[in-house]
N, C-alpha and C positions, 0 to 999 in steps of 0.2 A: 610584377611578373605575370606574365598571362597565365590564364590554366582552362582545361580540358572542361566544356561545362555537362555536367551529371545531371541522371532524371529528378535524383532523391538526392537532399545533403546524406555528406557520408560520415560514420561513427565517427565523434573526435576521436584521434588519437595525438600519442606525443610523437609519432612519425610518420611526416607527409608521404601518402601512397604516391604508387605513381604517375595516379592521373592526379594528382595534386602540385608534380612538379611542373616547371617550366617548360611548354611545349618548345622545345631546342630540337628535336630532330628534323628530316629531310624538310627544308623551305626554300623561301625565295632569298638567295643571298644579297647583298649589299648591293646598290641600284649601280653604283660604279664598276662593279667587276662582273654583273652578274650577265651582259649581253654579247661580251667580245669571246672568241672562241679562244675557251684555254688553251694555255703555250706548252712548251715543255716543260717548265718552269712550274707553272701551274700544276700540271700533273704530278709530278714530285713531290712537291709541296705538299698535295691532296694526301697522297698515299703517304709522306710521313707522319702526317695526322691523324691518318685512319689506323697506323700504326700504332701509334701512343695512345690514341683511344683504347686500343682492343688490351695494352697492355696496362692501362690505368685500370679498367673496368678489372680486369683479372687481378690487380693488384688489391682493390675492393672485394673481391670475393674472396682471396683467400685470407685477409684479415677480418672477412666475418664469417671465418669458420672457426678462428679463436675466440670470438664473442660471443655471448649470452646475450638475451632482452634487447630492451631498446640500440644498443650498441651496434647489436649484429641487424636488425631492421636499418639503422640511419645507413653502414655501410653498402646495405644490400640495394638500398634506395640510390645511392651515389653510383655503384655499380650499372645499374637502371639507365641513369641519366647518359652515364659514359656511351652506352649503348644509343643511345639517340643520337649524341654527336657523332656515332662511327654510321649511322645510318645517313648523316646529312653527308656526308665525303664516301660513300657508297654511290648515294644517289645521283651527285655531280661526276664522280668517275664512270659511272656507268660501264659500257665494256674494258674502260681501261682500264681499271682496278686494279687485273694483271695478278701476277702473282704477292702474295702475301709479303710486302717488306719487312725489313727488322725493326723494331722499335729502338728509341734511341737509347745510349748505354745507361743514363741518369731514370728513362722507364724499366730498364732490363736491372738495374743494381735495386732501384726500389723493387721489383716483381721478386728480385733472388730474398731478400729480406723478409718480404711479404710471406715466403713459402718458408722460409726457414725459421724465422725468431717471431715475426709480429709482434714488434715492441713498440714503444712509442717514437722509435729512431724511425721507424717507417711511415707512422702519421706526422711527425716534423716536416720529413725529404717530400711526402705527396703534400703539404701543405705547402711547399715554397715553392713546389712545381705546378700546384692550381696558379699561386700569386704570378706567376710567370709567363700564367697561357699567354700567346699569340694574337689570339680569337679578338681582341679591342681594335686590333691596326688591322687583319684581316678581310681585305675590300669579299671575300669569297664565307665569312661564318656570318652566318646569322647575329642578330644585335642579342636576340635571346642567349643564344650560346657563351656570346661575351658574358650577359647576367650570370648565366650558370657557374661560370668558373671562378667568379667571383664570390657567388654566396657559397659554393663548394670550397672554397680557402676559408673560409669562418665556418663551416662546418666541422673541416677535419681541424681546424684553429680547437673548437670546443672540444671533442672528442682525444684530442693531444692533450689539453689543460688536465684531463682525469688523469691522465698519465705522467704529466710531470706534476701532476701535486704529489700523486703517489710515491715519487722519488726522491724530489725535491730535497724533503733533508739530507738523506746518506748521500745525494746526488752531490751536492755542494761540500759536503766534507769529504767527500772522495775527489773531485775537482779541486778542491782548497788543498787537500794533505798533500796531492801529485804534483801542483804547481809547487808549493813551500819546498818539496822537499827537493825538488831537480834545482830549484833557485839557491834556495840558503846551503846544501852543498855542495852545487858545482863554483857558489862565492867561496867558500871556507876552502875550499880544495884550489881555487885559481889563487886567493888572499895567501894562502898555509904555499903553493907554490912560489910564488912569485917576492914571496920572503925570502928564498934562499935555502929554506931547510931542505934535506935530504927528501927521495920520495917514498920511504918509509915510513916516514913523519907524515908526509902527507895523506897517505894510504890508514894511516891508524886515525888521524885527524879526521880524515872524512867518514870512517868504522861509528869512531865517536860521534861523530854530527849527526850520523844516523841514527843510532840507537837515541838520542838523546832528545830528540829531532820529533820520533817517532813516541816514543813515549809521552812528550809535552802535548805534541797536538792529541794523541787519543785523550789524554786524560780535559785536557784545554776541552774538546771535545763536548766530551760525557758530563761536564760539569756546565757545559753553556746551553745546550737542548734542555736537561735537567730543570736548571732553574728557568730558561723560556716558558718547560711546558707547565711547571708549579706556576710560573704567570698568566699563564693565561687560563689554566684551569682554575686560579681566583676569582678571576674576574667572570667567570660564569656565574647565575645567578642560582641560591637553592629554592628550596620548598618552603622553605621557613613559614610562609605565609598562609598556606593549607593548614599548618596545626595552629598557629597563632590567632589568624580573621575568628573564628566563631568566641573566643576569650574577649577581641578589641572593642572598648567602647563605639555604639554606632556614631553617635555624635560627635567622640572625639579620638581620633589615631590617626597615625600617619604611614595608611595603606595606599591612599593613593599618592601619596610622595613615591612610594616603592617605584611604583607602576612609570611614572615621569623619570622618574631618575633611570630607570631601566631604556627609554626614549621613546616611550609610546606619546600618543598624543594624550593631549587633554578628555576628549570624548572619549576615549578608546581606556584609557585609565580606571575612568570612574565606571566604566560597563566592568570592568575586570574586577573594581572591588566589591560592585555589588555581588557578583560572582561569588566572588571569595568570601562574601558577609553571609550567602546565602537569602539572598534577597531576590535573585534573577533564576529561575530553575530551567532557563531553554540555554542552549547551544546554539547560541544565535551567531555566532562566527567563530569557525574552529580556530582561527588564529586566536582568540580571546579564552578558549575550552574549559570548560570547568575541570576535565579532568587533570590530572598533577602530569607533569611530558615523561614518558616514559624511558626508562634507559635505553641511551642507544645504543647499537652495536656498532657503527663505524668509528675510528677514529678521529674526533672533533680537532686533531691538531695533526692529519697526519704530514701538513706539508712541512712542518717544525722536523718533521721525523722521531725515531726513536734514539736515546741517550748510548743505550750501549751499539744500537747503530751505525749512529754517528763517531762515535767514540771508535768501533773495530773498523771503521772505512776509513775515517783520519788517518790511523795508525797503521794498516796496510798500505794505502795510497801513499804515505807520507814515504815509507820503508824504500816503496815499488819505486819512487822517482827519485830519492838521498841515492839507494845506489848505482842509478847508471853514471854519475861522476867519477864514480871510483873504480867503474868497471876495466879503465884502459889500466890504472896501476894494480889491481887485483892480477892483471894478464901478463904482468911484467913490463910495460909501456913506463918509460919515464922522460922527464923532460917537457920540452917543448910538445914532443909527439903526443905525450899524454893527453896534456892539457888540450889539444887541438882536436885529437879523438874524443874527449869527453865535452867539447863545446858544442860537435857536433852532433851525438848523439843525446845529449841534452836537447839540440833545437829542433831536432828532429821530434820526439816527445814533446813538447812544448806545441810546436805545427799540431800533433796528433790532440794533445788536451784540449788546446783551443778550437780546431775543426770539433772535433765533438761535440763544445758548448754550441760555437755556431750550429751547428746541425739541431740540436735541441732544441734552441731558443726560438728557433723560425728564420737565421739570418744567416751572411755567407761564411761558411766558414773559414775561405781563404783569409779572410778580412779577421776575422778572431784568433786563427790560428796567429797572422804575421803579430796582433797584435802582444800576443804572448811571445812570443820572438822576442818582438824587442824592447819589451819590459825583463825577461828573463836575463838575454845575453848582455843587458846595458847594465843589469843590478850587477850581473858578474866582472865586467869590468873595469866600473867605478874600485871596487874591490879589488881587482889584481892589480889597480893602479897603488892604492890605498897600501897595499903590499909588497908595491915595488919601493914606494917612500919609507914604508916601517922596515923593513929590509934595510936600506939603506941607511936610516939613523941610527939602527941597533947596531949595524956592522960597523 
């Protein structure tokens, strides 16, 4: 990427200024589009652009007014750049610019997020909306600006990653307990129908599926984080070796086995024992430090999550999706109707859990949603088949 050249190098910092980014504003566009007099077509085109620029850029600033530190520099930086591309479709519309278009509804639903929640559902949506720019096939952007949108989708890619670690675990058992619980009982409720029993039967049967449903995954839960984070928190390595080195023979102990076994290198090993023997007195690579590593404050496992966490998200989630199955015979619904009420507001929840994951992950969510569709309503109807035969053999 080209960049701005300066009298003086500038202070490193961990966030490129803005004469550091990619000169992407007003330039010569693409040698194919750039000599023939724009159409009408072309002008449209300009000004929907200019549009979703001005609304990307605001989307950047007001999620780095919920940020601190580096956070709130990268986004203000991205903001920045946004502002350059709205300068390059200024400067080709020139007087026709015209009045100020709307941006489209995908930048106006990101912009409403951005101002209301700034969570990480808004750095996912602007991430798969950089992946998406136009600006490659564009005979009228800059080839710079193509770059831009490109390292801006791995930017806001990095800056998403902190936020879904942060989640990650109660995320997944909140995702896990919602799908189990709409699946296993609108099965038990189609299976418990489609046997023939009364819909009272049914309606207590699926009471039960829930409670029973709900308490397994919490506790399933709290017990599987639990023992994750006791694993992984062994395999970190102690101090043992600060009190121990100054007692170990020099000629003979198995200090720098430590060190190897831990995957340092061979070089890099034996500088750490001598360390620890007291043999080396400089700080010759803080990665090596003589000093013992200090307790941390962040959480070394937060993408595991926490046990009671996971465990209250399981068992909520799990509760929130067991009863929309039973919500049409709670209402008095029986029969057929029932069941045909509760398929579909199961699939509709199912659509909604799986857009969400899509949305998260960076992918589409139509495509995740269908995909829970129809793993859901196929589990359930293997199962009301399965219950039309037991039906029939008992009776």
């Amino acid at each position: 990427m080209s960049q701005h050249a300066q009298p003086n190098p500038p202070r490193p910092s961990p966030v490129p200024s803005a004469a550091a980014m990619p000169a992407s504003g007003p330039g010569p566009a693409r040698q194919q589009g750039a000599q023939r007099e724009p159409s009408a077509a072309d002008i449209k085109r300009w000004r929907q652009y200019l549009a979703d620029e001005r609304a990307e850029a605001a989307v950047y600033r007001d999620l780095a007014q919920n940020r601190e530190g580096e956070e709130r520099e990268i986004l203000l930086a991205l903001a920045e750049a946004e502002g350059r591309h709205e300068a390059h479709w200024l400067a080709l519309l020139g007087d026709q610019a015209g009045k100020a278009r709307q941006a489209s509804f995908r930048s106006r639903f990101v912009g409403f997020l951005a101002r209301h929640f700034g969570s990480v559902f808004v750095l996912a949506l602007a991430q798969r909306a950089e992946g998406r720019s136009p600006y490659a096939k564009d005979p009228n952007a800059t080839d710079a600006m193509a770059a831009d949108e490109q390292i801006h989708e791995e930017v806001v890619r990095g800056l998403a990653t902190r936020g879904r670690n942060r989640l990650a675990g109660s995320f997944r058992a909140a995702v896990f307990g919602a799908n189990d619980g709409l699946v296993s009982n609108l099965s038990l409720v189609m299976g418990m129908a489609a046997s023939g029993v009364a819909s009272s039967v049914v309606l207590l049967s699926g009471i039960a599926g829930l409670l029973a449903g709900a308490m397994s995954m919490g506790a399933g839960e709290f017990i599987s984080v639990r023992s994750q984070r006791e694993l992984l928190a062994a395999t970190r390595p102690t101090q043992v070796t600060l009190a121990a080195a100054p007692k170990l023979d020099i000629e003979h102990n198995e200090l720098l086995l430590v060190y190897l076994a831990r995957g340092m290198s061979h070089e890099a090993a034996e500088h750490r024992v001598q360390e620890r023997m007291g043999l080396l007195s400089c700080d010759c690579d803080p990665s090596l430090s003589l000093q013992p590593e200090l307790p941390e404050d962040e959480d070394q496992h937060e993408a595991v999550g926490t046990a009671w966490g996971a465990a209250l998200s399981s068992f909520c989630f799990f509760a929130s999706g067991a009863i929309v199955p039973i919500l049409p015979f709670i209402f008095g619904l029986t029969g057929v109707a029932a069941l045909v009420v509760a398929g579909v507001l199961v699939g509709l929840a199912l659509l909604g859990t799986g857009g969400i994951v899509g949305l998260l992950s960076g992918t589409s969510p139509l495509t995740r949603g269908l995909r829970q569709l129809g793993i859901g309503l196929g589990a359930a109807a293997i199962t009301y088949l399965l219950g039309l035969v037991f039906g029939t053999v008992v009776g």
